[in-house]
Biotite code that builds the C-alpha atoms (Angstrom):
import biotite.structure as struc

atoms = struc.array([
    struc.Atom([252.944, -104.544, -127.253], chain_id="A", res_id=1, res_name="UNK", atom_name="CA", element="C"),
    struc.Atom([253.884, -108.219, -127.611], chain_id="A", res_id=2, res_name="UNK", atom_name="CA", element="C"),
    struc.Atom([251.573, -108.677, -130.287], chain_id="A", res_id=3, res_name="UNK", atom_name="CA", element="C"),
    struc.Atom([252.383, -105.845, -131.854], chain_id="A", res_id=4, res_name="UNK", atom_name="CA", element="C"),
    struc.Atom([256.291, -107.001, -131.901], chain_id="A", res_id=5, res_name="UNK", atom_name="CA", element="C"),
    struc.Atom([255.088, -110.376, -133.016], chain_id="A", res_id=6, res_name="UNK", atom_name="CA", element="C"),
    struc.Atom([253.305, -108.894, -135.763], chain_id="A", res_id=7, res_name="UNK", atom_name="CA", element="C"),
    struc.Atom([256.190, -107.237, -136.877], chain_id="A", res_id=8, res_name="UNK", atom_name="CA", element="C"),
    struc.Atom([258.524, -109.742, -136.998], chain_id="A", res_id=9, res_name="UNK", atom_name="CA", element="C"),
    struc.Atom([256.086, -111.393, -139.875], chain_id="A", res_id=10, res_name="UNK", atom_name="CA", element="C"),
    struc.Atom([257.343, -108.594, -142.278], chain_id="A", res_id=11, res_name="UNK", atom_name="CA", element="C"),
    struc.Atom([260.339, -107.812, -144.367], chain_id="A", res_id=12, res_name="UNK", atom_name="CA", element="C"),
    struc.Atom([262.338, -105.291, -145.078], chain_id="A", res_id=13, res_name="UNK", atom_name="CA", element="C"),
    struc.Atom([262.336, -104.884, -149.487], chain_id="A", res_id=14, res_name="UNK", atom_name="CA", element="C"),
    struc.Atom([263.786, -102.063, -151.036], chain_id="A", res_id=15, res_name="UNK", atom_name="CA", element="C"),
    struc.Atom([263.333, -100.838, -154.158], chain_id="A", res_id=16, res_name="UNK", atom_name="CA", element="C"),
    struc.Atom([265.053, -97.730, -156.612], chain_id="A", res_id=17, res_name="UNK", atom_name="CA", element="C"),
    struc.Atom([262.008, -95.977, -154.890], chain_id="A", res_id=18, res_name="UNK", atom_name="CA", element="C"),
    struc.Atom([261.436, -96.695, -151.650], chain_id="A", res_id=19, res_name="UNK", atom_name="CA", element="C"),
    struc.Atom([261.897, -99.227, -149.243], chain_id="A", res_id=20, res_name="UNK", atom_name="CA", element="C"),
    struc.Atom([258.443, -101.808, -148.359], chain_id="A", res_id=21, res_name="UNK", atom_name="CA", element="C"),
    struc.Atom([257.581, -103.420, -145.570], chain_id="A", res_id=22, res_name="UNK", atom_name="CA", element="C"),
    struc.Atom([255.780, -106.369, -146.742], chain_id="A", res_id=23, res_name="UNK", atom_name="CA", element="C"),
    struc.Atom([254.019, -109.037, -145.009], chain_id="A", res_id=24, res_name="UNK", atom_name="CA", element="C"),
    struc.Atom([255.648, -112.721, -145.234], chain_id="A", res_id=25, res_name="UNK", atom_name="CA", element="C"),
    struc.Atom([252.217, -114.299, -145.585], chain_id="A", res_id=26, res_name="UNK", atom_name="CA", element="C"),
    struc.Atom([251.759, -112.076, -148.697], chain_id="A", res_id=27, res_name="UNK", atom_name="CA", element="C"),
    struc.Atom([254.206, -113.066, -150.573], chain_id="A", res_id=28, res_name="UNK", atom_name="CA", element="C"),
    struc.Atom([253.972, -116.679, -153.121], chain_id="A", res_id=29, res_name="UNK", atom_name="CA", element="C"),
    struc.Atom([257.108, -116.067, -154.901], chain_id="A", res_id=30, res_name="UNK", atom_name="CA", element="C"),
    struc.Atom([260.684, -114.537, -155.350], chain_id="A", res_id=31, res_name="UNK", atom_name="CA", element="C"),
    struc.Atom([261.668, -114.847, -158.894], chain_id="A", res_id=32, res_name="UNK", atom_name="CA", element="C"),
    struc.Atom([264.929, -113.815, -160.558], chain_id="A", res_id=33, res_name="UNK", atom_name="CA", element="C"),
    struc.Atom([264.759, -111.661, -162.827], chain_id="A", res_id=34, res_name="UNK", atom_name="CA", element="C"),
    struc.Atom([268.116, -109.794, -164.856], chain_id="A", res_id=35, res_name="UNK", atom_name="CA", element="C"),
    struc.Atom([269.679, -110.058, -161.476], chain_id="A", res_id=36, res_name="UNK", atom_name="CA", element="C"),
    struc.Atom([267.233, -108.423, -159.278], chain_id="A", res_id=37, res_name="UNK", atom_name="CA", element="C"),
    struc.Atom([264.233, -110.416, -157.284], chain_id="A", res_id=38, res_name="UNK", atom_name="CA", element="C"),
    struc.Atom([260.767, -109.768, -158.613], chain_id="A", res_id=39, res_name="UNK", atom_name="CA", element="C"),
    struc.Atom([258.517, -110.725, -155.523], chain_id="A", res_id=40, res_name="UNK", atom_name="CA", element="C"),
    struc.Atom([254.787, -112.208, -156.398], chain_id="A", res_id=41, res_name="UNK", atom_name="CA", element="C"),
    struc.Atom([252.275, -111.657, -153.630], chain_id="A", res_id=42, res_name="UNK", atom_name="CA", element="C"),
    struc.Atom([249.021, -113.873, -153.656], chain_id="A", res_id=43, res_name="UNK", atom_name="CA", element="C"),
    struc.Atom([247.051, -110.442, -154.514], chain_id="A", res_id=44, res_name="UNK", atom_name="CA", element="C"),
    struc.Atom([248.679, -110.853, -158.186], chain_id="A", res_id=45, res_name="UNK", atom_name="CA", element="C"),
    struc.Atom([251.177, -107.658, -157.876], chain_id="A", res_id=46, res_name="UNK", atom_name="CA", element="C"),
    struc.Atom([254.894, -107.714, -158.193], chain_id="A", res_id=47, res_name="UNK", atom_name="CA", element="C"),
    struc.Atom([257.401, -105.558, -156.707], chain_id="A", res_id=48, res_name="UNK", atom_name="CA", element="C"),
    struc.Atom([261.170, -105.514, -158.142], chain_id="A", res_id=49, res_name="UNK", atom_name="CA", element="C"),
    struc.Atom([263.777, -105.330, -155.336], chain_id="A", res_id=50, res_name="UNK", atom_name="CA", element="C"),
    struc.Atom([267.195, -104.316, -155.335], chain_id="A", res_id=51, res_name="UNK", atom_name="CA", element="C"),
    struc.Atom([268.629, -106.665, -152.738], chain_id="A", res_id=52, res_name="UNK", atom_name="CA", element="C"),
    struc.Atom([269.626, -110.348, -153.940], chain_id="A", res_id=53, res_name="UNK", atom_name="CA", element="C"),
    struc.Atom([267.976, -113.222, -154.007], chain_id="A", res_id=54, res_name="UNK", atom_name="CA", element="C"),
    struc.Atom([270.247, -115.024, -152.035], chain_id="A", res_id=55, res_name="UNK", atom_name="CA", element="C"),
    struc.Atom([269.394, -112.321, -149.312], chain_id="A", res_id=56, res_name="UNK", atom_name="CA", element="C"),
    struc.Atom([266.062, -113.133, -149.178], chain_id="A", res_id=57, res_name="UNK", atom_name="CA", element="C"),
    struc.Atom([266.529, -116.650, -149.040], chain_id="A", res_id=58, res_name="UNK", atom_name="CA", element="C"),
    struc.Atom([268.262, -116.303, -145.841], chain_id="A", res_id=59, res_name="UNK", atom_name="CA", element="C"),
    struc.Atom([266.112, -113.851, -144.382], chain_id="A", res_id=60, res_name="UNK", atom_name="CA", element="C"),
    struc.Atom([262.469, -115.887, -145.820], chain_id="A", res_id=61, res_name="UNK", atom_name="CA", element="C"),
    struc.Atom([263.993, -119.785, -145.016], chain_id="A", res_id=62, res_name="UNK", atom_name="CA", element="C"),
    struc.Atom([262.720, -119.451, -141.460], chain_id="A", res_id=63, res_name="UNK", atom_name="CA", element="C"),
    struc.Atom([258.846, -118.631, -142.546], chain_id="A", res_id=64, res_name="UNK", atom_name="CA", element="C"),
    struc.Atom([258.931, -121.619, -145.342], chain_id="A", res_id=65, res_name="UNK", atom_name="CA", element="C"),
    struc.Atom([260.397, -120.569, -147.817], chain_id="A", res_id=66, res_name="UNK", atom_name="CA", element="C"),
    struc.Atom([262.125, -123.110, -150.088], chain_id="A", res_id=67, res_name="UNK", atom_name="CA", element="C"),
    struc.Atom([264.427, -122.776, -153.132], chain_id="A", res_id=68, res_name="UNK", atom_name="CA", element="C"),
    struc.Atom([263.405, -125.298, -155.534], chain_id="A", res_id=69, res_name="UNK", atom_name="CA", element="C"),
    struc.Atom([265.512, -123.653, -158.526], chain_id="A", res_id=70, res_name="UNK", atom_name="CA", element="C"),
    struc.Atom([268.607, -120.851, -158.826], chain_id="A", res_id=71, res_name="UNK", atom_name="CA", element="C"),
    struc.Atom([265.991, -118.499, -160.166], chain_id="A", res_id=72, res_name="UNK", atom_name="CA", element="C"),
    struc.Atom([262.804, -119.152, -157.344], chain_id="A", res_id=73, res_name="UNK", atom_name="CA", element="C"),
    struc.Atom([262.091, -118.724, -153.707], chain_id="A", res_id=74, res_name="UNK", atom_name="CA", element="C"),
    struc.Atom([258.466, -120.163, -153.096], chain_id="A", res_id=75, res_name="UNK", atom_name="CA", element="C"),
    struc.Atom([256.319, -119.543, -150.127], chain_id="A", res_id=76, res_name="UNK", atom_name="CA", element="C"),
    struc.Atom([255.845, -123.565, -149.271], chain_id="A", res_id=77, res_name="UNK", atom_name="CA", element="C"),
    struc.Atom([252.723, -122.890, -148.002], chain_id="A", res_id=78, res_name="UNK", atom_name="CA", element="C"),
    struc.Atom([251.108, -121.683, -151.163], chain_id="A", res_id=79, res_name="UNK", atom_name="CA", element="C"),
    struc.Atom([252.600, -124.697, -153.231], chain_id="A", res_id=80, res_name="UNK", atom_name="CA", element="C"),
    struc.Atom([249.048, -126.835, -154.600], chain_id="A", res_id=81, res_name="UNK", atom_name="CA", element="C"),
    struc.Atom([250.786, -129.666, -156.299], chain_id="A", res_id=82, res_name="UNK", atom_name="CA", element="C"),
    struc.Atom([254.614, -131.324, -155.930], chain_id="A", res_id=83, res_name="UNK", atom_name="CA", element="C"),
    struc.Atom([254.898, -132.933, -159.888], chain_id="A", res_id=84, res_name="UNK", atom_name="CA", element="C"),
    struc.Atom([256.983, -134.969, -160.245], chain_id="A", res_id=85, res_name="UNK", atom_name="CA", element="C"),
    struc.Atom([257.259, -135.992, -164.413], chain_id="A", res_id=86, res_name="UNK", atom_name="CA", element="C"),
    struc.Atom([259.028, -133.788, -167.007], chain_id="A", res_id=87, res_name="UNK", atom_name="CA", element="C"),
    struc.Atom([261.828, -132.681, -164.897], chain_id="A", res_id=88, res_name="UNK", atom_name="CA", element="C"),
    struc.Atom([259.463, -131.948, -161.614], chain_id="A", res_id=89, res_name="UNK", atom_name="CA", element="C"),
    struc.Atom([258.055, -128.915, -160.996], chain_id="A", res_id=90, res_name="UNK", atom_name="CA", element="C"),
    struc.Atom([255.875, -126.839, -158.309], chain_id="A", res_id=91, res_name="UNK", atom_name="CA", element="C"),
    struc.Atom([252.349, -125.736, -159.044], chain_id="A", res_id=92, res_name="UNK", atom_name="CA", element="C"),
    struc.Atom([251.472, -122.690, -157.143], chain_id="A", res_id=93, res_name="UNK", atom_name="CA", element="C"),
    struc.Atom([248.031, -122.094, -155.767], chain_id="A", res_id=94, res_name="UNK", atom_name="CA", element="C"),
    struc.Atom([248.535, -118.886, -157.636], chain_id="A", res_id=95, res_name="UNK", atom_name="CA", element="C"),
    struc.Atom([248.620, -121.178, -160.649], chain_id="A", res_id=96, res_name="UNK", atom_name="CA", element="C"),
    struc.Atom([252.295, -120.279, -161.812], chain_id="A", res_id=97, res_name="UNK", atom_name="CA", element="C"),
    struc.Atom([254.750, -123.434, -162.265], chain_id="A", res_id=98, res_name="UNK", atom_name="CA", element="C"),
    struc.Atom([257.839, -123.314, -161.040], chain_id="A", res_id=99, res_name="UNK", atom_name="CA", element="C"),
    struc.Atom([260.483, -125.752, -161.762], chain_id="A", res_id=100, res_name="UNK", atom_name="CA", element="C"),
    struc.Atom([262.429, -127.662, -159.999], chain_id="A", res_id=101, res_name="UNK", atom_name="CA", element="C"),
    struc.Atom([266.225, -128.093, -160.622], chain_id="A", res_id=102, res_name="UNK", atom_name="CA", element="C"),
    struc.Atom([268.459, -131.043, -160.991], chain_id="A", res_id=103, res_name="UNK", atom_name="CA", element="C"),
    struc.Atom([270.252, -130.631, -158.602], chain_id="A", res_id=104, res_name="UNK", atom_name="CA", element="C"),
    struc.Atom([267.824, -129.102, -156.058], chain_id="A", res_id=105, res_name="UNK", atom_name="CA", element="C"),
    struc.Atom([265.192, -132.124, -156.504], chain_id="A", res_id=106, res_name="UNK", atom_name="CA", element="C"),
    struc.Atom([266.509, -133.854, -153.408], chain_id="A", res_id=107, res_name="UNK", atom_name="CA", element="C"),
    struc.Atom([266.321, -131.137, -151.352], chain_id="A", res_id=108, res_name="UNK", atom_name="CA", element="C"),
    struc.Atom([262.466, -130.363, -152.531], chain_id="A", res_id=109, res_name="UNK", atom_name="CA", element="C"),
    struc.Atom([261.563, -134.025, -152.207], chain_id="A", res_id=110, res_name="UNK", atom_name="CA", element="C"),
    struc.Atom([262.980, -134.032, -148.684], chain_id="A", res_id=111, res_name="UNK", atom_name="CA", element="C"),
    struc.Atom([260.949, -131.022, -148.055], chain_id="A", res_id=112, res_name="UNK", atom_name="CA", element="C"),
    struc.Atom([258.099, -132.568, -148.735], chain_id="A", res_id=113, res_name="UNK", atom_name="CA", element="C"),
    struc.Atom([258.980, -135.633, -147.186], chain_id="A", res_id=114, res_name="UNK", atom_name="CA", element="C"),
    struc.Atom([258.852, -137.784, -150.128], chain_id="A", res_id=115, res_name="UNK", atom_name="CA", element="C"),
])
């Protein structure tokens, strides 16, 4: 039972106009705005539109590793290949998409990193 519970508390809750998902954290490589509604990437190469926020899953995916290097991103740290650092700074994803890196969240990525 314990595992079971801990198993569980490794997904989230996303619903969609359609249904609601439970979808495993370790699944998931990116959150990305998109027209106001998060479009989640998993590391399987589907997408799933949401109708939540993004700042709701921010607070609810911070605690698994989540950072928010941009307005528009969530990114599952863990899946993150490559911190660049030229042309503004941006993220590469192991699932090869680039994600960049705000202004004025830079600091806050390089302290994630420990740079």
């Amino acid at each position: 039972m314990a595992e079971l519970l801990s198993i569980q508390h490794n997904k989230i809750s996303v619903p969609t106009s359609e249904s609601i998902n439970l979808i495993a954290v370790n699944n998931i490589a990116i959150v990305m705005g998109v027209d106001n509604y998060p479009e989640f990437h998993f590391t399987d190469g589907t997408k799933l539109l949401s109708s939540k926020t993004l700042k709701h899953y921010e607070l609810s995916l911070t605690p698994f590793g989540f950072i928010r290097p941009h307005k528009s991103y969530l990114v599952n740290s863990i899946l993150v290949d490559k911190l660049v650092t030229r042309d503004g700074g941006y993220l590469l994803m192991r699932t090869a998409e680039l994600i960049p890196i705000s202004r004025d969240k830079k600091q806050d990525v390089l302290e994630w990193f420990k740079i």
